[in-house]
C-alpha positions as CSV (number, residue, x, y, z in Angstrom):
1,X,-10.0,-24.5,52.5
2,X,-6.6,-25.3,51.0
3,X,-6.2,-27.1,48.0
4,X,-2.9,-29.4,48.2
5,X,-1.8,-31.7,44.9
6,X,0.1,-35.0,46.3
7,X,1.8,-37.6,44.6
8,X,0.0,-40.8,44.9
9,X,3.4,-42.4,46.5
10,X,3.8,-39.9,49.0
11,X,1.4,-41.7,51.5
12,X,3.4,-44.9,51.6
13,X,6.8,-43.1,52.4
14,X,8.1,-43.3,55.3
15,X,8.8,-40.0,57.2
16,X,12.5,-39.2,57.9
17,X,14.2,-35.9,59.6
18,X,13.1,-33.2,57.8
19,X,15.2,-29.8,56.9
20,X,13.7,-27.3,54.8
21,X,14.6,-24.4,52.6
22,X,14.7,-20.7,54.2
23,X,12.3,-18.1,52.9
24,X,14.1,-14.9,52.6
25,X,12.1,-11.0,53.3
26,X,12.6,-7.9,52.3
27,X,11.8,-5.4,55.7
28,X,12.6,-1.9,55.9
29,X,14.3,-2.5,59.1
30,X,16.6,-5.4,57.8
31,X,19.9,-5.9,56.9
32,X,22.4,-8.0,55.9
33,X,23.6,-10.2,59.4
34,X,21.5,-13.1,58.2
35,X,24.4,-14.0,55.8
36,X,26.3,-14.8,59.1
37,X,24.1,-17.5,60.7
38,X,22.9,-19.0,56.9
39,X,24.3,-20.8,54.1
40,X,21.8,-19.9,51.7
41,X,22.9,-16.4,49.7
42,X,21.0,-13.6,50.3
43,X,19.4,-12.0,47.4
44,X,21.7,-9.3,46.5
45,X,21.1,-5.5,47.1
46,X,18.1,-6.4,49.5
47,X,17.4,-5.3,53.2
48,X,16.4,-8.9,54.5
49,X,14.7,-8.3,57.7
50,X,13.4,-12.3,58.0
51,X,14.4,-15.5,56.9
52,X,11.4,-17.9,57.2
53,X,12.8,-21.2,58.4
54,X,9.8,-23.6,58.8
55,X,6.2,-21.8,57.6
56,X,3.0,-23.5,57.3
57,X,1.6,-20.6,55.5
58,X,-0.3,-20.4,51.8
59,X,1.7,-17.7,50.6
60,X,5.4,-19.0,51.8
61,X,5.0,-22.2,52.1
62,X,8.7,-24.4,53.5
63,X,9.7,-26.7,51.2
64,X,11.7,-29.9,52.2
65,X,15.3,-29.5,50.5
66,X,16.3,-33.4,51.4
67,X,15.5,-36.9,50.9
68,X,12.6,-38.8,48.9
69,X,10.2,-35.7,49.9
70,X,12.3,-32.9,49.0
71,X,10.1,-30.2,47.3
72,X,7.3,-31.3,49.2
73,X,5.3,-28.8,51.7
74,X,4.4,-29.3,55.4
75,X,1.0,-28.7,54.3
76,X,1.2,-31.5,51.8
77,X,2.9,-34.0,54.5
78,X,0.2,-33.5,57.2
79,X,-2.3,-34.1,54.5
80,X,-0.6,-37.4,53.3
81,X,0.8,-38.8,56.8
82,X,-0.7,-36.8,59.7
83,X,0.0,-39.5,62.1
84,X,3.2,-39.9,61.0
85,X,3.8,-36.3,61.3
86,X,1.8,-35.4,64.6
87,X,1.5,-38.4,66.3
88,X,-1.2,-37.6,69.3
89,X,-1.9,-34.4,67.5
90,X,-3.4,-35.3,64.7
91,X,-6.6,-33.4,64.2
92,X,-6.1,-31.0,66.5
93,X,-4.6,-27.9,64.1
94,X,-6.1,-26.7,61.1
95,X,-2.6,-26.1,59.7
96,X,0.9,-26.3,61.2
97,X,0.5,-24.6,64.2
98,X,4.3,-22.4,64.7
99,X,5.6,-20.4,62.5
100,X,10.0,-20.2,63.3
101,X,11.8,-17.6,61.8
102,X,15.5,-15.1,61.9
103,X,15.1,-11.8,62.3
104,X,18.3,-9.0,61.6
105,X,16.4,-6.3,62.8
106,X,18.9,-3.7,61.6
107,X,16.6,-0.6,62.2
108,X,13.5,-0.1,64.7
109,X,10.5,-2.2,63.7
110,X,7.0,-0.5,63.8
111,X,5.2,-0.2,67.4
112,X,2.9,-3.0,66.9
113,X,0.6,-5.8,68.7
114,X,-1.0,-8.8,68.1
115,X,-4.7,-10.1,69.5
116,X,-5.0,-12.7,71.6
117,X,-7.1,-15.5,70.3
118,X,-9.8,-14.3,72.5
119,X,-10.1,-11.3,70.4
120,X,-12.2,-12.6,67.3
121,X,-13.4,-9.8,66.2
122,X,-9.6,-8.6,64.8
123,X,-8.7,-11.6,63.3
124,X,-9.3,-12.6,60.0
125,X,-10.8,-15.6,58.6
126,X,-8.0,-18.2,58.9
127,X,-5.8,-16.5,61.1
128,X,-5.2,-16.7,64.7
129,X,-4.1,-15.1,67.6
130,X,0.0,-14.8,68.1
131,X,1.7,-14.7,70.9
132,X,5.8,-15.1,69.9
133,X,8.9,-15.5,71.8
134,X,12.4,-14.4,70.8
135,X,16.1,-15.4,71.2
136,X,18.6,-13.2,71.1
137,X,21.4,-14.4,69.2
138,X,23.4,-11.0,68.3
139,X,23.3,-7.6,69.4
140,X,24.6,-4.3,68.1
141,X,25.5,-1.1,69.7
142,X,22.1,0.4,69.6
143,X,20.1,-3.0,70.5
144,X,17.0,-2.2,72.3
145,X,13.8,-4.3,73.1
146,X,10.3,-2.6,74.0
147,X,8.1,-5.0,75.8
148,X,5.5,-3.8,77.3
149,X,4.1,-0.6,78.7
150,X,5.7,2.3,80.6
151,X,4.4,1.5,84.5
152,X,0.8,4.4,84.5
153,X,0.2,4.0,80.3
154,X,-3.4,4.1,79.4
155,X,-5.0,4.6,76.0
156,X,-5.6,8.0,76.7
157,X,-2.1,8.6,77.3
158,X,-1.0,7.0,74.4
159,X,-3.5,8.6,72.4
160,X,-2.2,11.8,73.4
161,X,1.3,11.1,72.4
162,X,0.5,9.7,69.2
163,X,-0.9,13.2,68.6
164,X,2.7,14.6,69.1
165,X,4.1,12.0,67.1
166,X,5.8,10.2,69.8
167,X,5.7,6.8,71.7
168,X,9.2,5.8,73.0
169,X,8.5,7.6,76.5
170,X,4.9,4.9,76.6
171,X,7.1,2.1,76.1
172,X,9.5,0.1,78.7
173,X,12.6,-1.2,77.2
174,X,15.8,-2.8,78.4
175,X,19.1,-3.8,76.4
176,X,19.1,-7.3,75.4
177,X,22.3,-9.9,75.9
178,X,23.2,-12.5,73.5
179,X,21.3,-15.6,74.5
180,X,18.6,-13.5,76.6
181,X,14.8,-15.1,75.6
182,X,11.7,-12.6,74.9
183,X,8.2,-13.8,75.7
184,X,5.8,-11.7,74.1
185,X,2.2,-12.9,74.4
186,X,-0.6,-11.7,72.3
187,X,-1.7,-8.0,73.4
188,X,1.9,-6.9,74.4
189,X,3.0,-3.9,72.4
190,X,6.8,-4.5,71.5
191,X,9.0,-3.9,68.9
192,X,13.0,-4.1,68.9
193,X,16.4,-2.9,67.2
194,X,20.0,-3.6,66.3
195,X,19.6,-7.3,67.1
196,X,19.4,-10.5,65.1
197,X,16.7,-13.1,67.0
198,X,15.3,-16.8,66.6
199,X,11.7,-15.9,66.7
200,X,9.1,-18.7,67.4
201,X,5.5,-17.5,67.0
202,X,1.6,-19.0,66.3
203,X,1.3,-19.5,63.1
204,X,-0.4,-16.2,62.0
205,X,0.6,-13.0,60.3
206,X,-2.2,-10.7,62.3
207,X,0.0,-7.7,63.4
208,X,-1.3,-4.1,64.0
209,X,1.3,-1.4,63.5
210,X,0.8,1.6,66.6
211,X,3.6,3.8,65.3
212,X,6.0,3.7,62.8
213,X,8.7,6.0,63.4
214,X,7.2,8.6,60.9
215,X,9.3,7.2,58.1
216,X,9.4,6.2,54.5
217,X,9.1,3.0,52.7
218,X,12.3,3.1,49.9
219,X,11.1,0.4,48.1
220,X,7.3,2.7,47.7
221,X,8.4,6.0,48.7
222,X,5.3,6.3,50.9
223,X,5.2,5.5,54.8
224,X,3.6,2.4,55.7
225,X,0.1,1.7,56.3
226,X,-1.1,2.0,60.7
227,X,-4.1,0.3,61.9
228,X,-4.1,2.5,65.4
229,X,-7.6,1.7,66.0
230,X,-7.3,-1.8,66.1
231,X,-3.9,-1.9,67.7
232,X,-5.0,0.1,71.0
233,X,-8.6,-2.1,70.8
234,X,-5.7,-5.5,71.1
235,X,-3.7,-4.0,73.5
236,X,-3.6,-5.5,77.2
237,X,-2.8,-3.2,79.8
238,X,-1.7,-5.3,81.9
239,X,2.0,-6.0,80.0
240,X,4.0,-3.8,81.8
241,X,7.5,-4.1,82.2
242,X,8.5,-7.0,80.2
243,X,12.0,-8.3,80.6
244,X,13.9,-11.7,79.7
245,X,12.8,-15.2,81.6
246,X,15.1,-17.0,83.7
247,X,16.4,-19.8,81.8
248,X,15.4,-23.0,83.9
249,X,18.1,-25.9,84.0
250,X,16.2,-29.2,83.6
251,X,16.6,-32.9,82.8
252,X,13.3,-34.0,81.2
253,X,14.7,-37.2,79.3
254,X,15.5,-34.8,76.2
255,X,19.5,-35.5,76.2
256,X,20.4,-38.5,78.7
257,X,23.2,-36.6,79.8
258,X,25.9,-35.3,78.1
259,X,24.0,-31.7,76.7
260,X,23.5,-28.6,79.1
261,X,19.5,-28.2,78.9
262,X,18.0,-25.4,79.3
263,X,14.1,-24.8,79.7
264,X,14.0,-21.0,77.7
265,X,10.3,-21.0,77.3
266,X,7.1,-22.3,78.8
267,X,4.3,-21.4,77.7
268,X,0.7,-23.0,76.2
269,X,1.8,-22.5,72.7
270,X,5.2,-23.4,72.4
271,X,7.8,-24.9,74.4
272,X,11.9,-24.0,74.0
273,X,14.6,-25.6,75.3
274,X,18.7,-24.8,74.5
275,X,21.0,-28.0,74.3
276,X,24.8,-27.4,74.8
277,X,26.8,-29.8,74.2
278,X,30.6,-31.3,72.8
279,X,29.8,-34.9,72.8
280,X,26.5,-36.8,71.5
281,X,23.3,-36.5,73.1
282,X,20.0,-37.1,72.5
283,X,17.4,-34.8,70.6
284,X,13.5,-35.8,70.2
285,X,11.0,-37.0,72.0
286,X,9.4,-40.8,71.5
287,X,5.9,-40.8,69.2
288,X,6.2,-36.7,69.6
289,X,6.8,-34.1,66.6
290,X,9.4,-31.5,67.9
291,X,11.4,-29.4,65.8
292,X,15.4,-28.7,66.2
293,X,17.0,-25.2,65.1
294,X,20.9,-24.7,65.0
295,X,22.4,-21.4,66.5
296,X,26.0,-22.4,66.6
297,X,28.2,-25.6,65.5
298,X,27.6,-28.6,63.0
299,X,27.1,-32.1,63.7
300,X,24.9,-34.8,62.4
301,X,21.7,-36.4,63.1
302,X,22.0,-40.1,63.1
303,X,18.7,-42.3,62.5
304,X,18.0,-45.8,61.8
305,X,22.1,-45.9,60.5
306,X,21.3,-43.0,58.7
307,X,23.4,-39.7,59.5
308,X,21.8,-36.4,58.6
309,X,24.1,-34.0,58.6
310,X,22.8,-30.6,60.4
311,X,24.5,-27.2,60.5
312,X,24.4,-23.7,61.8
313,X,21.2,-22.0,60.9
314,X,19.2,-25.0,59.7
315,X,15.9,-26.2,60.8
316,X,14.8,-29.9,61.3
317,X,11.6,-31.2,61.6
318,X,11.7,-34.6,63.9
319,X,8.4,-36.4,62.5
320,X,6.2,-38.2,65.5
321,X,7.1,-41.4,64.1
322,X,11.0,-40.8,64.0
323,X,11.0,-40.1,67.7
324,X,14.2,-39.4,69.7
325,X,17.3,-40.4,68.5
326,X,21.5,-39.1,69.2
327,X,23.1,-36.1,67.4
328,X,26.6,-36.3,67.3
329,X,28.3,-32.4,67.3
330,X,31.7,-31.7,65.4
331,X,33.0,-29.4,68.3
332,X,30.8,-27.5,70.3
333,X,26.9,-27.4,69.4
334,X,24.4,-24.9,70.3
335,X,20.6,-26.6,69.3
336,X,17.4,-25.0,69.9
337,X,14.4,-27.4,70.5
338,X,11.1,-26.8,69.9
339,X,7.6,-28.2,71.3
340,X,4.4,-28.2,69.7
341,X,1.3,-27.2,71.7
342,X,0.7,-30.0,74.3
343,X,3.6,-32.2,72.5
């Protein structure tokens, strides 16, 4: 149970678009790319592999870096105004249910997988399952993605290879293209290089690392820790083959004309559209919490007469209670927007 300290004012304010401050992480894979698609600094002479854009979690919690609330916690504003917040949702998470990061994903990440909620017995108290999607927003030379199993993989096979130190030839993989989205669900084994992704996920941090490239941790000097055992016991062997979805052109009442929509992803847990656009158009949903994240351009959000101003890289939580309303690009715009589950 968490415990959360509020401000006896903060039930009586009234939610507003909310952006929050990004949550940089060291990874041994990471780089330095992030400093092109932020405005925050990166700390210096660090490998950033993440940048943790809107996180529900104890450890790095968001905080809210405008307006009457800034400072303030998701956690603490679902406690305080939960139908202001999640409008029909209320009551139905036990904590904000995404977690949205970047990823520069300068080096190879481990082999790894994640249970499916089904799987209880490998997820901790608290936690859940995670299935994650990704969008690829730049690629190197030597940008990969592994998604899914070689076509005839079993756990013997895998096993076996593991034995000889080697996984690659277990694993299919295909090279991504800027603007290409990933679906991994829970029990996919994946991992991915030389690429810098939007990565929407559940809001848990269960992963179980297969195979790590037999190398060293600088920061500790010793290789990182491999839970094998659980891993294979989470894997589905039926994810075979995965490769990008077929971006889906729709008009769902999210931008009254004017934006190019695109349906990315459609799945239980998440939903992602991508809104192109020159001219103003409208983000948001009536009485429904959605989230916006910008990939390219700058603009502003304008509600109730009130213009929030909304750049490349940032995140914005649309409250239930603020609803739809217009955003107004400078130039060409590039918005991702996010549904919660069932909203």
């Amino acid at each position: 149970m968490r415990l959360l300290v509020l401000l006896p004012s903060m039930a009586q304010t009234e939610l507003y678009p909310l952006k929050f401050d990004p949550i940089y992480q060291y990874r041994i894979w990471g780089g330095r790319r992030l400093s092109n698609l932020l405005s925050k600094p990166l700390p210096p002479d660090e490998l950033i592999g993440e940048a943790w854009i809107l996180s529900d979690r104890d450890d790095h919690p968001s905080k809210v870096i405008n307006g009457k609330l800034k400072g303030k916690t998701i956690a603490q504003l679902t406690a305080a105004a939960p139908e202001q917040l999640l409008g029909a949702l209320t009551g139905k998470f036990d904590r904000f249910p995404l977690l949205l990061k970047f990823l520069d994903c300068k080096k190879v990440l481990s082999v790894q997988v994640h249970p499916s909620d089904q799987l209880k017995k490998y997820i901790p108290k608290g936690e859940h399952g995670k299935t994650e999607a990704w969008v690829v927003l730049e690629t190197g030379n030597d940008a990969i993605v592994y998604a899914g199993l070689a076509p005839g993989t079993n756990e013997q096979k895998i096993k076996d290879d593991l034995q000889k130190n080697e996984i690659a030839p277990d694993l299919a993989s295909f090279k991504p293209k800027i603007g290409d989205a990933v679906l991994i669900e829970a029990g996919t084994v994946h991992t991915l290089a030389d690429v810098v992704v939007f990565e929407i996920q559940q809001n848990s941090d269960v992963t179980y690392r297969l195979y790590d490239w037999d190398r060293v941790d600088e920061m500790t000097g010793k290789p990182r820790d491999l839970q094998v055992g659980e891993a294979l016991a989470c894997i589905d062997f039926s994810k075979i083959a995965i490769k990008p979805l077929e971006p889906v052109i729709v008009d769902e009442g999210l931008t009254e004309s004017n934006a190019r929509c695109e349906k990315l992803v459609n799945d239980t847990h998440f939903k992602v559209w991508r809104l192109t656009s020159e001219l103003p158009f409208m983000v948001g949903k009536a009485s429904t919490c959605r989230i916006l994240v910008n990939i390219e351009g700058d603009g502003e959000l304008d509600y109730k007469n009130s213009f929030y101003s909304f750049g490349k890289g940032e995140v914005m939580l649309l409250p239930a209670s603020v609803g739809a309303c217009p955003f107004v690009p400078k130039g060409r715009v590039v918005l991702l927007e996010v549904a919660l589950p069932q909203g």
